[in-house]
N, C-alpha and C positions, 0 to 999 in steps of 0.2 A: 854514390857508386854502389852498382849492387854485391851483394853477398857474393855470388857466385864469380863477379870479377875480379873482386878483392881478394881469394882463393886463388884466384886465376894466376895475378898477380904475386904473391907471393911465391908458388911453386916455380914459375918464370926467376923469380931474384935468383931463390936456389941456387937454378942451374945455372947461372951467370957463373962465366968467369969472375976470379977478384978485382981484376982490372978493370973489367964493366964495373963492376959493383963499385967501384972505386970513382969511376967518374963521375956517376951517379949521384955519388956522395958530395965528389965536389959541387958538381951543379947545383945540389941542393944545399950546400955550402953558399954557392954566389947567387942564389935566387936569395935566401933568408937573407944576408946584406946588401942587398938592393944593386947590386954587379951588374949593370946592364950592358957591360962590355963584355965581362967573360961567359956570363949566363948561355949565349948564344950556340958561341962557339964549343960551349963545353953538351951544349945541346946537341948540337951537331956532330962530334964525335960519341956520346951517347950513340945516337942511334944510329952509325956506322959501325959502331964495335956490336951493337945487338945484331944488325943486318948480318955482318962477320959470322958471327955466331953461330946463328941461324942456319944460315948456308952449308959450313961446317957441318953443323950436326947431320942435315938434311943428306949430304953426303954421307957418312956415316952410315949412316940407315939403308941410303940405297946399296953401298960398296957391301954389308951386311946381309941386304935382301937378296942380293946377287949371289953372293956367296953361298948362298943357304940353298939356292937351287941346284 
């Protein structure tokens, strides 16, 4: 992984909610024990709670941009 992703990547944890940050954890909880039942599933809400997120903010920013004109 290059330098500038693994930057990338950390500022991205950051801004996570606890909850993401929390799933996260577990995932890598049931990945390191070899979980290949829950590993998936805890994948898959991972990255619906980042999607969430994301959009989130994304609004934010615009309801903000908007406002500022």
């Amino acid at each position: 992984m290059s330098a500038m992703k693994s930057e990338s990547s950390k500022v991205m944890r950051r801004c996570l909610p606890p909850e993401t940050l929390e799933l996260i954890s577990l995932r890598g909880i049931a990945r390191a024990a070899g979980n290949r039942e829950l590993r998936p599933e805890l994948g898959k809400q991972c990255s619906q709670a980042i999607k969430q997120d994301l959009e989130e903010r994304r609004a934010a920013v615009m309801l903000e941009a908007a406002e500022a004109e």
